[in-house]
Backbone as CSV, one residue per row, in Angstrom:
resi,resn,N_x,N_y,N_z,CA_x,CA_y,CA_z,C_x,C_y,C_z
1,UNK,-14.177,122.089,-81.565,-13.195,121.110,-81.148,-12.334,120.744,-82.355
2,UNK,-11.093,120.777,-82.163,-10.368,120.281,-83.465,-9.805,118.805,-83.232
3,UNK,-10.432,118.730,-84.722,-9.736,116.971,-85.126,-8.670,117.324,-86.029
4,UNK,-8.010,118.067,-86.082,-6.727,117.970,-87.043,-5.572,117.327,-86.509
5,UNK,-4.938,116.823,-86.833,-3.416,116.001,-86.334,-2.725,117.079,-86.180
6,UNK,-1.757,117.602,-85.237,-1.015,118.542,-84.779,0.391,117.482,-84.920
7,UNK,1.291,118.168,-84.903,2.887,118.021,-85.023,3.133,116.956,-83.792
8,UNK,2.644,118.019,-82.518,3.019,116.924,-81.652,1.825,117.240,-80.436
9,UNK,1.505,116.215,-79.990,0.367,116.377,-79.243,-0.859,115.720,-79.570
10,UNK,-1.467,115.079,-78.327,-2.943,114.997,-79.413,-3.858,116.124,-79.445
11,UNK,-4.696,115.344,-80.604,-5.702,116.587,-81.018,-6.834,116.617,-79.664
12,UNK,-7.578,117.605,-79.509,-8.538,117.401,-78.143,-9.610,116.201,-78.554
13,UNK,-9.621,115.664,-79.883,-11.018,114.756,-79.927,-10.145,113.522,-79.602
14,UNK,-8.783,113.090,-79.745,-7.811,112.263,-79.634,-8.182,112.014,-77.806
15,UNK,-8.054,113.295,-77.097,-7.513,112.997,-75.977,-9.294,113.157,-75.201
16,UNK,-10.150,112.912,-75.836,-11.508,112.723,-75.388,-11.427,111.362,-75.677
17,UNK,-11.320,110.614,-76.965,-11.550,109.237,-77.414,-10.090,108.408,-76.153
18,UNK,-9.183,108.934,-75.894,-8.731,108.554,-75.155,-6.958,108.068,-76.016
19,UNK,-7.064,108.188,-77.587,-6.004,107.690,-78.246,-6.827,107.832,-79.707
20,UNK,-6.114,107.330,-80.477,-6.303,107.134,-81.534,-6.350,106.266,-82.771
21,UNK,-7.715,105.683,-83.387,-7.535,104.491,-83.958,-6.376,104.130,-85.361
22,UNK,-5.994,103.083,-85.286,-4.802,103.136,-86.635,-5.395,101.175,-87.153
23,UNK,-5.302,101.160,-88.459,-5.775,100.061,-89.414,-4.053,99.498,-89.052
24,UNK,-4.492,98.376,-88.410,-3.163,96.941,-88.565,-3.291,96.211,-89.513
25,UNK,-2.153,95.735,-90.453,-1.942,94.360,-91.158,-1.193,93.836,-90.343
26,UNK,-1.238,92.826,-90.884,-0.208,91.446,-90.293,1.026,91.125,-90.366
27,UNK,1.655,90.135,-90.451,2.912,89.815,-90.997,2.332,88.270,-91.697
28,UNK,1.663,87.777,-91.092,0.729,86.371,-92.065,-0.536,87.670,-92.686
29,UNK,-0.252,87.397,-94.251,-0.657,87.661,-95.169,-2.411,87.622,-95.116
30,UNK,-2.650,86.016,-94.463,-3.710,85.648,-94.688,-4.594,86.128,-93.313
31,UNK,-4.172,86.995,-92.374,-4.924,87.414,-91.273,-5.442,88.866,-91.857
32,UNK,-7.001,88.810,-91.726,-7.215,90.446,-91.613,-7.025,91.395,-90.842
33,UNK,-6.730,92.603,-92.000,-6.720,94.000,-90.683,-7.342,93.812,-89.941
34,UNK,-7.184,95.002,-88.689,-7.943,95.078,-87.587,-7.832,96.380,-87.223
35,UNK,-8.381,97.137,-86.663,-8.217,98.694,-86.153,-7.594,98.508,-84.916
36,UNK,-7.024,99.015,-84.424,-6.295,99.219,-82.899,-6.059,100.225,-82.368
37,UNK,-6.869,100.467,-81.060,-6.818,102.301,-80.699,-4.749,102.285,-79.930
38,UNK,-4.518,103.509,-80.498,-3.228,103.568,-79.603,-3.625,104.409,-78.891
39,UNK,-3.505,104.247,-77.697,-3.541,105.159,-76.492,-2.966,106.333,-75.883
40,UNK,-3.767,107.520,-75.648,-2.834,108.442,-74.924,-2.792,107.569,-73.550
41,UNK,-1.890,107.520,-73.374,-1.736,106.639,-72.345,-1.606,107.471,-70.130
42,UNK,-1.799,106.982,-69.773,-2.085,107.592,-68.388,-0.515,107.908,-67.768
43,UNK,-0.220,109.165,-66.865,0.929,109.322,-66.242,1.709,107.998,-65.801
44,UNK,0.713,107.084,-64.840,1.075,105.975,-64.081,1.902,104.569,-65.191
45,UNK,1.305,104.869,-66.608,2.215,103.910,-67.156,4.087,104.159,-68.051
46,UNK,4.206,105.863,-67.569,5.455,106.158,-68.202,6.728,105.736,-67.519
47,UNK,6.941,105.007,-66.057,7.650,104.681,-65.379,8.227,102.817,-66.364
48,UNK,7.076,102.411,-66.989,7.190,101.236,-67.946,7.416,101.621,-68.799
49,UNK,7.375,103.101,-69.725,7.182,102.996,-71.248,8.772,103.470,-71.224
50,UNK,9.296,104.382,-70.048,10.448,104.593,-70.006,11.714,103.088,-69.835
51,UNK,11.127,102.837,-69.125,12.009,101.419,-69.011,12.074,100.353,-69.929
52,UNK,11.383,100.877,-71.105,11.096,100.009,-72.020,11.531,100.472,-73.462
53,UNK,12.619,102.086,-73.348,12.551,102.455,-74.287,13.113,102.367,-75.349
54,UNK,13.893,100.909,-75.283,15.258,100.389,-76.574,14.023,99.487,-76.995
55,UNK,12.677,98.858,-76.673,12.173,97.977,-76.913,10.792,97.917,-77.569
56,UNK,10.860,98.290,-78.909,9.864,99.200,-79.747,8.433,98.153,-79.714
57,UNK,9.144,96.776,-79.829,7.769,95.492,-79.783,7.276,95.692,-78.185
58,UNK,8.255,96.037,-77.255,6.964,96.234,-76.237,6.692,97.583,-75.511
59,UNK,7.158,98.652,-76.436,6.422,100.292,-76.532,5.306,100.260,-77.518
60,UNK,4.946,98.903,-78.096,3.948,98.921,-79.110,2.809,98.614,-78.609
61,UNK,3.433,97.000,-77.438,2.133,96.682,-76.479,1.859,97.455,-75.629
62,UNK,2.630,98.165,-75.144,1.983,99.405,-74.142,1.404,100.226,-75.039
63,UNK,1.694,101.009,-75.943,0.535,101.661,-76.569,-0.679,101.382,-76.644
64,UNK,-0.346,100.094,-76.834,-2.554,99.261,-77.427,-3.175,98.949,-76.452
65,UNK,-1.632,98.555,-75.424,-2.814,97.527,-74.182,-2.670,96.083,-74.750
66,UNK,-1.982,95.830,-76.120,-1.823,94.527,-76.826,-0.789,93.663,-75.932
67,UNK,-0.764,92.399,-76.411,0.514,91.488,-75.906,1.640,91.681,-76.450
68,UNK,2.844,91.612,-75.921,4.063,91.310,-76.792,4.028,90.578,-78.235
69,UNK,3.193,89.645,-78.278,3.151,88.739,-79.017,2.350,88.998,-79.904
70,UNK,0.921,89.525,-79.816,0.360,90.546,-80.937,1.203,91.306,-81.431
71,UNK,1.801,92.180,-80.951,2.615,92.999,-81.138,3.982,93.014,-82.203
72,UNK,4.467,91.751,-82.232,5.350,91.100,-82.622,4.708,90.733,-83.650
73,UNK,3.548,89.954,-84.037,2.788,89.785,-85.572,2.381,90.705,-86.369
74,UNK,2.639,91.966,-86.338,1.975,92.834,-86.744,3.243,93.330,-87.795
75,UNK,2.722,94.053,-88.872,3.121,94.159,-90.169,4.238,95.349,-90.084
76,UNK,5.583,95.329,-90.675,6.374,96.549,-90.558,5.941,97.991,-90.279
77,UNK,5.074,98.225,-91.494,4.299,99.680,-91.666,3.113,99.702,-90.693
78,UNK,2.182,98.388,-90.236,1.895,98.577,-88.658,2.681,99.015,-87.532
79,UNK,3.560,98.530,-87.541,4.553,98.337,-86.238,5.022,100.229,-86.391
80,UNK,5.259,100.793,-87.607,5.879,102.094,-87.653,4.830,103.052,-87.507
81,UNK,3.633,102.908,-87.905,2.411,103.581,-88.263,1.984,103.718,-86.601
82,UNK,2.252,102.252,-85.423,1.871,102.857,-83.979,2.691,103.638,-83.678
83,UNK,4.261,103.244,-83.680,5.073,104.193,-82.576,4.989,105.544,-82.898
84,UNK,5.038,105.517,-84.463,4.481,106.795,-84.747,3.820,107.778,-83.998
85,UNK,2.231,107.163,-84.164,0.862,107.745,-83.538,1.602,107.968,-82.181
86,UNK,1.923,106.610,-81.564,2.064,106.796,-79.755,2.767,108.118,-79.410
87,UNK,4.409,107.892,-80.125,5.087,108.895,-79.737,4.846,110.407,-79.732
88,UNK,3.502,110.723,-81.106,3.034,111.497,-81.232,1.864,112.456,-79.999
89,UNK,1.082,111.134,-79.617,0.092,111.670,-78.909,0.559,111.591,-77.829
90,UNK,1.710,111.211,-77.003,2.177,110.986,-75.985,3.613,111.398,-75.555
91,UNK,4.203,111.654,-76.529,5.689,112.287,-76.477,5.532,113.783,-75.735
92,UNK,5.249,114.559,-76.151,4.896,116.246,-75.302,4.917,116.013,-73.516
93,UNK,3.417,115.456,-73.440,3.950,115.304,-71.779,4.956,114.259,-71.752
94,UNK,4.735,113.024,-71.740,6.077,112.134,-71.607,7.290,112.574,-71.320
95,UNK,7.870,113.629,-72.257,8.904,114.476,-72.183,9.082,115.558,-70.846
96,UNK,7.917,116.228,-70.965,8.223,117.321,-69.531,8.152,116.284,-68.448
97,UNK,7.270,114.986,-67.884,7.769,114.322,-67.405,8.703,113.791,-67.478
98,UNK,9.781,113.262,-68.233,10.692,112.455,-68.049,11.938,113.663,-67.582
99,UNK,11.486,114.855,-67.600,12.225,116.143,-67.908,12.011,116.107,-66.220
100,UNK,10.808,116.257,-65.926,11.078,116.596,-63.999,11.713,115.689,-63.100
101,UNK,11.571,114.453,-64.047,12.086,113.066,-63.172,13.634,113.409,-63.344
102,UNK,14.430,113.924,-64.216,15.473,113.859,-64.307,15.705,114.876,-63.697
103,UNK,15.138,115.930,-62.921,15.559,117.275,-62.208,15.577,116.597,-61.154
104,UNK,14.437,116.052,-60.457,14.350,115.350,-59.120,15.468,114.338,-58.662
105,UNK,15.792,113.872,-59.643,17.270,113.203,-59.580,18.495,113.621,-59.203
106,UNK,18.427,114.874,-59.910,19.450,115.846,-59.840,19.462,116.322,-58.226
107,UNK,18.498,117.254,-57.856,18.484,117.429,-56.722,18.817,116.531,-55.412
108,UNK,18.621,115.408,-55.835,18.830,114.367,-54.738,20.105,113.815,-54.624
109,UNK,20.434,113.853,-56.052,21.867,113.507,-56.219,22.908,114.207,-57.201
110,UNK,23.390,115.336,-56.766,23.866,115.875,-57.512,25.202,115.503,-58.870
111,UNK,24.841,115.473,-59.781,25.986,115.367,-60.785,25.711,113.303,-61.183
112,UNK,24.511,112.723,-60.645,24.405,111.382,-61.260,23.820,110.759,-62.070
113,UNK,23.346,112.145,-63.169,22.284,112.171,-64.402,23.598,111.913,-65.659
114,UNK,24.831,112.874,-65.212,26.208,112.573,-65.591,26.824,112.020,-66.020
115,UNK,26.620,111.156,-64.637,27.835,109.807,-64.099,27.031,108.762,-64.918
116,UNK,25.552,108.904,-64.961,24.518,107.431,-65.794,24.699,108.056,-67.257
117,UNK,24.727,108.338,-67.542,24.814,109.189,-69.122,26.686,108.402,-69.676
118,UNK,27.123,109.095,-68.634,28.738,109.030,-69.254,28.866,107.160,-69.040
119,UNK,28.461,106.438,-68.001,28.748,104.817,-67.908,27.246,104.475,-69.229
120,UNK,26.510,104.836,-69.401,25.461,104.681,-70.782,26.272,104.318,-72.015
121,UNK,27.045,105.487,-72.251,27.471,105.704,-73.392,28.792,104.754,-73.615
122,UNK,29.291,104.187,-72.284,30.921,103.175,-72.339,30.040,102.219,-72.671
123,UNK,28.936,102.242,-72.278,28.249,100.315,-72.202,28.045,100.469,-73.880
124,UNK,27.262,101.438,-74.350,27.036,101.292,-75.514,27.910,101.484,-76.900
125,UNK,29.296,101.903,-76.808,30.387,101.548,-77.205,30.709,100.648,-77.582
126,UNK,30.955,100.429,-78.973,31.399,99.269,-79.951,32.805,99.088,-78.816
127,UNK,33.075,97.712,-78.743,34.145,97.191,-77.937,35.539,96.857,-78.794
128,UNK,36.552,97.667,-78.892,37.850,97.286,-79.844,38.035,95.505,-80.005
129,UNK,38.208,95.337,-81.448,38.230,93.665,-81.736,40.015,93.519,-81.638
């Protein structure tokens, strides 16, 4: 069985343990670490992690299973050290899913993966001062 960290994917002892543990600091100095498993997380929660994906403090609590608010106390190089891991052990499928959801779209509605992409990109457009 390999425990080596792969590029992208988890390792098979990752996706037996279910995720993978990572050492948290704080942002108060005076709280101790804590270990926190990040989760390969289940199909049924990517419909949230997608809808959540400008919102790194709560792609952090979905990783752990933590609160927003844990989530939010937790130390820069914590906070980078999960999305990290998450995106890692969970990005591969995530992707071919988010990849069929956007075909199924297509099919149903042709040319409105497009039309949301092209009104995406006006919304997110610096607005002339």
């Amino acid at each position: 069985m390999s425990t080596e960290k792969t590029e992208k994917g988890p390792t098979s002892t990752e996706t037996l343990l279910g995720g993978i543990d990572v050492l948290v600091s704080f942002k108060e100095q005076s709280a101790a670490s804590e270990p926190v498993k990040v989760l390969q997380l289940p199909v049924s929660s990517f419909p949230k992690l997608m809808a959540q994906m400008d919102d790194e403090v709560e792609t952090i609590a979905i990783f752990t299973g933590k609160t927003r608010a844990w989530a939010d106390s937790i130390s820069m190089e914590s906070h980078e050290a999960i999305i990290i891991e998450g995106e890692r052990i969970n990005g591969d499928f995530f992707g071919r899913w988010a990849a069929r959801r956007v075909a199924r779209v297509e099919r149903s509605l042709p040319g409105a993966m497009d039309k949301l992409m092209t009104q995406a990109s006006q919304n997110s457009s610096p607005k002339p001062q």
